[in-house]
Every structure is written in C-alpha cells, then in structure tokens.
C-alpha positions in Angstrom: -8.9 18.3 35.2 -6.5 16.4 33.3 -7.9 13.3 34.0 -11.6 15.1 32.1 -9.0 16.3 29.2 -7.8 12.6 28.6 -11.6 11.1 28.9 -12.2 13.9 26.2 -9.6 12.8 23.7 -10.6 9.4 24.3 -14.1 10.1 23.5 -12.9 12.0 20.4 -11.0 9.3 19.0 -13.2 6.2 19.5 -15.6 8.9 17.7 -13.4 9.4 14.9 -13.0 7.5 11.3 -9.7 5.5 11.9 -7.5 4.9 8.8 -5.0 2.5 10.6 -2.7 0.9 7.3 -1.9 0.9 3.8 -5.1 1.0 1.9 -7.8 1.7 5.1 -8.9 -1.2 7.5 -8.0 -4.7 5.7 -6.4 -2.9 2.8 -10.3 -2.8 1.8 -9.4 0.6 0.0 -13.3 2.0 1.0 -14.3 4.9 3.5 -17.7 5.7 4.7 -19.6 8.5 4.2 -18.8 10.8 1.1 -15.9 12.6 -0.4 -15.5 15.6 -2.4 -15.7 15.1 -6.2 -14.2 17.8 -7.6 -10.9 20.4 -5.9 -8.3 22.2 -7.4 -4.7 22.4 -6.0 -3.0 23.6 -9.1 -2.4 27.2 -8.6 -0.9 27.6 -11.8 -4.7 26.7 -13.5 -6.8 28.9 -11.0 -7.5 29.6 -6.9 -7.4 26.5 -4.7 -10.8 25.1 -4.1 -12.0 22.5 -1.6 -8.8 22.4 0.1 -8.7 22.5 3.5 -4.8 22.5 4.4 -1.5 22.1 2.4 1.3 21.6 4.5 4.7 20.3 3.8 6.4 17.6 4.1 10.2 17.1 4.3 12.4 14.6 2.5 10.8 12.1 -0.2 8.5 9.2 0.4 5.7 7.1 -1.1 4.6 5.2 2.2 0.5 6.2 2.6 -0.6 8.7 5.0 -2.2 6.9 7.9 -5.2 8.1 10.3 -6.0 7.1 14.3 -8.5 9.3 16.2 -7.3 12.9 15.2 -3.5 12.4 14.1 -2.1 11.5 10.7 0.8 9.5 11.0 3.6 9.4 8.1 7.4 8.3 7.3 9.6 10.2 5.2 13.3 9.9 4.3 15.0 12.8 4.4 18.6 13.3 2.3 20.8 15.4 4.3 22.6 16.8 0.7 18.9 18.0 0.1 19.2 15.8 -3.1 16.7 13.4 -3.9 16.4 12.7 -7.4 12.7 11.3 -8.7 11.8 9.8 -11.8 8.3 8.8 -12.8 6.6 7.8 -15.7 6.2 5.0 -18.3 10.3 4.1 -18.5 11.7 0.4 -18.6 14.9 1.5 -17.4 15.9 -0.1 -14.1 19.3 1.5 -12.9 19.7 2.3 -8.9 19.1 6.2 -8.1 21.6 8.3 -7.2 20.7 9.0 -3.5 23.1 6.9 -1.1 24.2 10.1 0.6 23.7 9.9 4.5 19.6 9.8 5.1 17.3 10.7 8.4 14.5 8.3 8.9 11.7 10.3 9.8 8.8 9.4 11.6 5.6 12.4 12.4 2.6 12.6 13.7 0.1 15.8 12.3 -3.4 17.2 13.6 -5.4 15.4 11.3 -8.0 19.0 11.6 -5.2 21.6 10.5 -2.1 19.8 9.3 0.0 21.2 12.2 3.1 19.0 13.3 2.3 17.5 17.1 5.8 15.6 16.6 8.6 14.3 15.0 11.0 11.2 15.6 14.0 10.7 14.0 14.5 6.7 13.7 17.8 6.5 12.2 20.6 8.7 10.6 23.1 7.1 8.5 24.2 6.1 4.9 21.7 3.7 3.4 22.0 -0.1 3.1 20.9 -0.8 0.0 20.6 1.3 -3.0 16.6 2.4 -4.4 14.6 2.2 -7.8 14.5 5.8 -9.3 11.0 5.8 -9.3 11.2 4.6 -5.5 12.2 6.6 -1.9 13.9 5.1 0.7 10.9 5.2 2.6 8.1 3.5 0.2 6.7 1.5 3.5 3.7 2.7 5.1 3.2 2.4 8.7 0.4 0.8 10.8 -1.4 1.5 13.9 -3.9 -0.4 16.2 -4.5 2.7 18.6 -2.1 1.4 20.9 1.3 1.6 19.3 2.6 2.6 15.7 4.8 0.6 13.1 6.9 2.0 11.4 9.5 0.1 8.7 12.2 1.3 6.7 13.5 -2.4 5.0 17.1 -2.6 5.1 17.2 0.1 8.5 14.7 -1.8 10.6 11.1 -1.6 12.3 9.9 0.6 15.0 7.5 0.8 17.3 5.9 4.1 18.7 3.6 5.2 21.3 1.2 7.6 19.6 3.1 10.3 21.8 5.9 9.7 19.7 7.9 7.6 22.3 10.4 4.7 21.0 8.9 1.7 22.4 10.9 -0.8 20.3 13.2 -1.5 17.3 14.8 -4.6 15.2 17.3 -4.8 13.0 15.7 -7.6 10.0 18.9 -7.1 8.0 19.7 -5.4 4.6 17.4 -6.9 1.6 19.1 -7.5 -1.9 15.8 -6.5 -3.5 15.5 -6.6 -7.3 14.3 -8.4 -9.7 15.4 -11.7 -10.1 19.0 -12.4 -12.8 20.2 -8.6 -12.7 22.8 -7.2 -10.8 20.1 -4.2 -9.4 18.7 -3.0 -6.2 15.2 -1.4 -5.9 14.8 -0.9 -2.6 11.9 -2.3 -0.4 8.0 -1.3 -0.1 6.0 -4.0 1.9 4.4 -2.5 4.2 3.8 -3.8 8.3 0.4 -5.4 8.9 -1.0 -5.5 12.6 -3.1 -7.9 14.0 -4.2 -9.4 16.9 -0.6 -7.7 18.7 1.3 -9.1 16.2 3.8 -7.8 13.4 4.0 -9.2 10.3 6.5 -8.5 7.9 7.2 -9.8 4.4 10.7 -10.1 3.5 11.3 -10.9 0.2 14.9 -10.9 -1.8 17.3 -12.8 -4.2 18.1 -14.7 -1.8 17.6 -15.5 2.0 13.6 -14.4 1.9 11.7 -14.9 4.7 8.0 -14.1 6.5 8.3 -13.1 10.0 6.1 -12.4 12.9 7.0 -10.2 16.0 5.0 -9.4 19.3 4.0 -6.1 19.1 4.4 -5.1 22.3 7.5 -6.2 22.6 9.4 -6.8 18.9 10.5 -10.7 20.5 10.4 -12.4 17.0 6.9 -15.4 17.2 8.0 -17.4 14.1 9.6 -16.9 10.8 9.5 -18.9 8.3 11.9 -19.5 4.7 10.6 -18.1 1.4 13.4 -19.3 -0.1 12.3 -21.1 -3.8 8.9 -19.5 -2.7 9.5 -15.9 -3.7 12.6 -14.2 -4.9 11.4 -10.6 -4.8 8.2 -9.0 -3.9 7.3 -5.1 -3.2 3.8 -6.3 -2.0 2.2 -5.7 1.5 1.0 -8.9 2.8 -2.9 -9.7 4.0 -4.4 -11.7 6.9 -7.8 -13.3 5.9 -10.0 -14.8 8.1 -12.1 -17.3 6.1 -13.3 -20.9 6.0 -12.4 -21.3 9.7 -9.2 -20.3 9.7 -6.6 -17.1 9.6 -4.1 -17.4 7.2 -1.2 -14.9 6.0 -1.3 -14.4 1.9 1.7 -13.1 0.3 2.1 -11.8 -3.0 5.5 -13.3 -4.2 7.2 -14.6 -7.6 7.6 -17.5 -8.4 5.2 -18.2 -6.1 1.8 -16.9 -4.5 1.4 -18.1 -0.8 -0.4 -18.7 2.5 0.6 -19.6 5.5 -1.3 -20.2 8.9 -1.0 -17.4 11.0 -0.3 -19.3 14.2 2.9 -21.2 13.3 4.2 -20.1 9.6 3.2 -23.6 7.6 2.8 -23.2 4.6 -0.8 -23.7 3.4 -1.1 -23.2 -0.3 0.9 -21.9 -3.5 0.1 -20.6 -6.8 2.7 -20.0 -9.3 2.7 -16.4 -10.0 2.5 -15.7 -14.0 4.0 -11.6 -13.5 7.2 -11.9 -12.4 7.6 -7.8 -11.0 4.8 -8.1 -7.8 3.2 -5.1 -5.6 -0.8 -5.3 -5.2 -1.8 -6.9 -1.6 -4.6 -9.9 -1.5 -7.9 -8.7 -0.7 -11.0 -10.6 0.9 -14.4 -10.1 -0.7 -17.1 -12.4 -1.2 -15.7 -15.3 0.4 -12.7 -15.2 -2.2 -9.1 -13.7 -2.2 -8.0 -11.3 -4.9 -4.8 -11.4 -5.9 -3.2 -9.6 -9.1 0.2 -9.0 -10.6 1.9 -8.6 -13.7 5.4 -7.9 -15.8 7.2 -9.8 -18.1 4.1 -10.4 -20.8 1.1 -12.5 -18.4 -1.0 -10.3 -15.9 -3.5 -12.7 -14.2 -5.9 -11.9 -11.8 -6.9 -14.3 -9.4 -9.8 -15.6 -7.2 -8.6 -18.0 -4.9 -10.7 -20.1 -2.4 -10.3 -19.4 1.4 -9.9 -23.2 1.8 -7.4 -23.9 -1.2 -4.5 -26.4 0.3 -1.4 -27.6 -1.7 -0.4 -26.3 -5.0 -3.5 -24.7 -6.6 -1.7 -24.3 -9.7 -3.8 -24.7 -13.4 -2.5 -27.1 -15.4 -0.8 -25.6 -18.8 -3.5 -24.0 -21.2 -5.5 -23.9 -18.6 -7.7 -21.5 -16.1 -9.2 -23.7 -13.7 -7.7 -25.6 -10.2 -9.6 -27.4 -7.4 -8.3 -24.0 -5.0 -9.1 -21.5 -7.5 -12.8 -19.7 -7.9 -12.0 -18.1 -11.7 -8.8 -16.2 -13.2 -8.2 -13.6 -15.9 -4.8 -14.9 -17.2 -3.9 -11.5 -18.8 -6.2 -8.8 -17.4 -4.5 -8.2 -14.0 -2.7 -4.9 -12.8 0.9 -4.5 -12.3 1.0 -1.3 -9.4 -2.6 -1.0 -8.4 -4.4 -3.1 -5.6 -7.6 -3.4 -6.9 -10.6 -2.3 -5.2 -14.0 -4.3 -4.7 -17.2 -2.4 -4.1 -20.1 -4.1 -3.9 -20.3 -6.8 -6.8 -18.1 -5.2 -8.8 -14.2 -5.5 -8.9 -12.3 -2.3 -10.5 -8.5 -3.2 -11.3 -6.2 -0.5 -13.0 -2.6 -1.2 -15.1 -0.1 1.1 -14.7 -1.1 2.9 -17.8 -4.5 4.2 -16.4 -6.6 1.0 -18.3 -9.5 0.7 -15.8 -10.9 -3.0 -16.1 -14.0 -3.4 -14.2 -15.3 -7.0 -13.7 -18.5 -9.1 -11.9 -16.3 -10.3 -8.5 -17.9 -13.8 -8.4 -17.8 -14.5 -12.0 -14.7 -12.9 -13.4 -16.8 -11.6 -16.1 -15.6 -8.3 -17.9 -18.6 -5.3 -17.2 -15.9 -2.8 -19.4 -12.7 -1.6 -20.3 -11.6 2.5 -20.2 -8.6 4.0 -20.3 -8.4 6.8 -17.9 -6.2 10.1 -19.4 -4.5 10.2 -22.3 -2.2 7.0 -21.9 1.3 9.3 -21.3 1.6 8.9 -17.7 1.4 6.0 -14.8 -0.7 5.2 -12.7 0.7 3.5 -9.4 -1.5 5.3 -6.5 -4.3 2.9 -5.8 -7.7 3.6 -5.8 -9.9 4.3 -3.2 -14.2 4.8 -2.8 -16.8 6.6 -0.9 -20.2 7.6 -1.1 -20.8 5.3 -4.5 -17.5 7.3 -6.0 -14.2 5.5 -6.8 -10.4 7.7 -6.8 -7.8 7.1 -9.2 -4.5 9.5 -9.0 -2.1 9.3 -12.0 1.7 10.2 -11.3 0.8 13.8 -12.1 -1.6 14.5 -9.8 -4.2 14.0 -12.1 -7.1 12.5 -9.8 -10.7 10.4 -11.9 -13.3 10.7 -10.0 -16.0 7.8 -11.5 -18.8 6.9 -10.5 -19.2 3.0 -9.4 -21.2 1.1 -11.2 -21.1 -1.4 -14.7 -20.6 1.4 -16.9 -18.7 3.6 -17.2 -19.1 7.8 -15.9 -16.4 9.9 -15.0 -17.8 12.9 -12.7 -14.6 15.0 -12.3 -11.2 15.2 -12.8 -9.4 17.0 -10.2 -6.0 18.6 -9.7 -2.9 17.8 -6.7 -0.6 20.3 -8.1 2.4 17.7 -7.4 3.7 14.3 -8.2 1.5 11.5 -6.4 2.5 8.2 -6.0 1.2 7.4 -2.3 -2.3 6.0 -2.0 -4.2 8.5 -0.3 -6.2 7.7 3.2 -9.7 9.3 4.1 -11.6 10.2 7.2 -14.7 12.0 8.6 -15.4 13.3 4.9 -11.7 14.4 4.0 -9.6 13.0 1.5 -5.9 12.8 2.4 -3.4 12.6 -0.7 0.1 12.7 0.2 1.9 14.3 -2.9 6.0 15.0 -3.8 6.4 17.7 -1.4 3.1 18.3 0.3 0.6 16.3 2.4 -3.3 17.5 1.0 -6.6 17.6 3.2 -9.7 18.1 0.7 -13.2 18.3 1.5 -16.2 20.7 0.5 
C-alpha cells in the first residue's frame, strides 16, 4: 500500500509544473499555459475575487516563493521582538534598519493546492551578523530545488540543504559579508540567491572586500572550487546564471566594477565587462544565442547583449557602444531592480520607477517606452509571462497586467492587498505572489 501511495506522489509530481528557483527554470521569468488577468485581494476596495488561498506567513522576507511537484517552498526571518521595521518606496537614504534583535531562520514547505503548512525548519536562532538595508529582510535569498534536495541561504548565517521532507541534510558556514556599497561605512545585507545545477551549488559572494564565487557538491556541501572576486566586484545583490552556449557552460555574474564569467568546471575567469551602474541586482539571462545583462545607479544604466563566446575584456572603448564580445548595448536604458524578461523577440525591461522599456532582443532597437502607474511608488518585483500576458507588481501590490507585444495594451490592473517586493512564481495555471504578510494563490 505504501509502496502504491509513493508511486502516486511520484506520478503527481513529475505531472506537475515545477517552479524550482528565483525567476522559474533558468531565471527565464515565463510559465506555460495561462494566468488569470484580473483578481482582487484588497478587501478594503470590494470581495476577494479569483483567489484561491491567503495564508500567512511569519516573520519578513523578500526571497521568491518556489514550486516542486505539489509543495511551495519559502524562507522567512522571523524577529523574536516581533519588530521588523520595513520601508519601501522611492527614498535615497541608505542607513542600516533597526532589526539586529535575536532572529529564527525559517525554512517551510506548503501544499501548493490549499496553502496548508506540511512543515517547518528552523535553520538557525541567533543575533544577526550583519546589519540589513531598510527596504531589505534578513532573508532576501530565495531558495532552489532540483527535486532531490532544497537550498536554502541566509548570507552572513550560511547555506542549507534539505530533503523535501524537511530533513537537514547539510550546512556551511561562508562567513559574514560586509555588503554595501562601495566608500560608505553601511551594511545592506545580502540577496543572491543559490543556483543548482548539474548537483552543484553555486553561490556568489560579493563584498567590500574578500569576494569570492564558490561551488559546493550538492549532495554533500564539500566546497569544488572558489575563486577571488577581489578587484572583480566589490558588491553585488545579484543572483548569478549558468549559460550553456557556444560549446561551453560558463557562470555569469552580475558585479561592479566588473561584469564576469567564469567556466563552470574550474572557476577561470573567462571574460569581463566593466559594469557602468555601480548598485547591481538583475541576473544574466540566455535568449537568442545572447546574454542579457542590465544594471544601473549612480547616473549610466546600460543594458547589455553579450556574446556566448566573448573572451578577455569585452569592454567598449570610451564614447563608444560596440566590442568584439558584445552583440549591441543601450548605455542608459537598463533597469536598476528588475531582471528583465524576454518573450519571444521582444525584450521588456522595467526601472525602479515602473518605466517599461520594451526593445527588439537582436537588435537593441526601442519598440516603446510607458510608464506603468503614476510614478510615486517602486517597482522591484520582476516580471513574469503566460499565455501572451506579462506581470509587473509595484511595492504596493499594484499588479499590470499587459499584453505582449510591440505596443503597448494594458488588460488589467489588479490588487495584492499588501506590500510586494518578492517576484512571484506560477504553476498549473496559478499565480503565486508572496506579499508583506501573506503568501497569495490566484487563478480563475
């Protein structure tokens, strides 16, 4: 009997729509099948409509919900004073929060049909190590699963690896990361999120000083390689991206002062591209035989294609936009929170103030230019797209619903009810948004 119950869940699972990381399957950002384009989870405008389940969530986090088979895994950090302070919106200010009280590290795991709790790990309990942004959590990471084991990391209080039972399979301590930007006397916390493949962990850890990439056995947590960032990239808040292109698999990472590859089987470097915004979060993408990469801050916000086969310093020459490695570049029409998204031809990249810039992916030409609201809040969820539809969320809960396409048409404009800063997940025709209190299943 128990041996037909476990062929069953099996059998459900490989039949389910997997969600495994930050941003889907290859931080592609897209979902098959359709969404729901319009819902209303604002009870203070009218009844709820097209939501399925609200259930909450303790403590404060903006690490991305994440799906395998049936279960929705998340992290959360939870202050044991019951005091965690959160400020959003457009604000320059860059002081520390107030939350270094004692924290629990919280890892669960939900029914992905009704929201219910299946269980709950506690990973660590203690003061944190480093102090966080006041727009960050202490938990901004978002974990990653290949079906066999999930990886969850907290920066500065280590890595973890679960069964999908729930059971502690492994953890590392990587250290406590002086992360902030580059001259000032501040911590912000971490938010680069693990990336699995092929049984390995890779992790990005950028700081002032002392950065480093690193690669641990997933089964295990026995460190493979790590290699010195050190000159390469100061600070980053980016999730890294392995491409496999032009015959070989390479690790890009997001960094300032420097954009950078390396080969995934020993850690050499393979290529660099000085990094114009000097505050970096969006993650690579592969489309089209090219890598996307985007960031911005401090004036420049250049959006680059790079070639899967650059090698050596791919950097333009001054006044210029061109470089043997690099397929086209925007030098000041990037996105400073947002990983953009590519659907079909067309690549859709938002700034922090809800500016949608949509562009031709193989040319870099602009298609249009819309700002999305009213310009008074941030955007920093990014986007995802199903069924022809893209999903922006502002830090309101505000959530465009547009159609895809060169022109502009926005079909809905929907309602979370709750601060959202986490990029949502989707799967089997439910969207997942992950809000300041609350974790949201939607569908018609």
């Amino acid at each position: 009997m128990r041996h037909a119950i476990l062929l069953l869940a099996l059998a459900s699972a490989a039949h389910a729509e997997h969600w495994p990381a930050f941003r889907g399957t290859a931080s592609e950002g897209a979902a098959p099948g359709k969404l729901a384009s319009s819902w209303n989870a604002d009870s203070t405008t009218g009844p709820a409509r097209n939501i399925r389940f609200r259930v909450p969530i303790p403590g404060l986090a903006h690490s991305s919900p994440i799906i395998w088979g049936d279960r929705i895994f998340l992290t959360t950090a939870v202050s044991e004073s019951g005091n965690a302070p959160l400020k959003v919106g457009l604000y320059g200010a860059g002081d520390p929060a107030d939350d270094n009280g004692r924290q629990s590290w919280v890892v669960l795991a939900l029914d992905k049909r009704t929201g219910k709790t299946l269980w709950q790990q506690t990973a660590q309990s203690s003061a944190p190590r480093t102090k966080r942004h006041t727009k960050a959590t202490h938990a901004n990471s978002t974990p990653a699963t290949d079906g066999k084991r999930l990886i969850a990391y907290f920066g500065s209080q280590g890595v973890y690896a679960y069964s999908l039972d729930g059971e502690l399979l492994w953890s590392k301590d990587l250290g406590a990361f002086d992360l902030g930007p580059q001259g000032y006397d501040l911590q912000w916390g971490t938010a680069s999120s693990p990336v699995l493949y092929q049984d390995k962990v890779i992790l990005q850890c950028d700081q002032k000083k002392g950065s480093f990439l690193v690669v641990l056995d997933a089964a295990t947590g026995k460190e493979l390689w790590r290699t010195n960032r050190d000159g390469v990239s100061h600070h980053s808040w980016s999730t890294p991206a392995v491409i496999a292109a032009a015959g070989r698999t390479q690790i890009v990472t997001n960094g300032w002062p420097y954009i950078a590859a390396y080969d995934l089987a020993t850690g050499r470097e393979l290529w660099r591209l000085k990094s114009l915004g000097d505050i970096v979060v969006p993650t690579p993408i592969l489309a089209h035989g090219l890598i996307y990469i985007t960031n911005a801050h401090g004036g420049p916000a250049p959006l680059y294609a790079v070639k899967p086969d650059a090698t050596g310093d791919i950097t333009p020459a001054a006044n210029s936009t061109t470089s043997p490695g690099l397929a086209w570049m925007e030098p000041r029409n990037g996105a400073y929170m947002q990983t953009p998204l590519i659907l079909g031809d067309l690549l859709y990249s938002c700034s922090d103030r809800g500016v949608l810039k949509v562009y031709d992916a193989r040319t870099g030409k602009l298609q249009y230019t819309q700002r999305l609201g009213e310009g008074t809040t941030g955007f920093t969820s990014s986007p995802i797209a199903a069924g022809g539809k893209l999903y922006f969320a502002s830090e309101e809960g505000e959530v465009y619903v547009i159609r895809a396409g060169p022109q502009y048409e926005l079909l809905a404009k929907n309602l979370l009810g709750e601060i959202a800063m986490a990029t949502p997940a989707a799967s089997d025709g439910v969207l997942y948004y992950r809000t300041r209190g609350h974790l949201l299943a939607i569908a018609e």
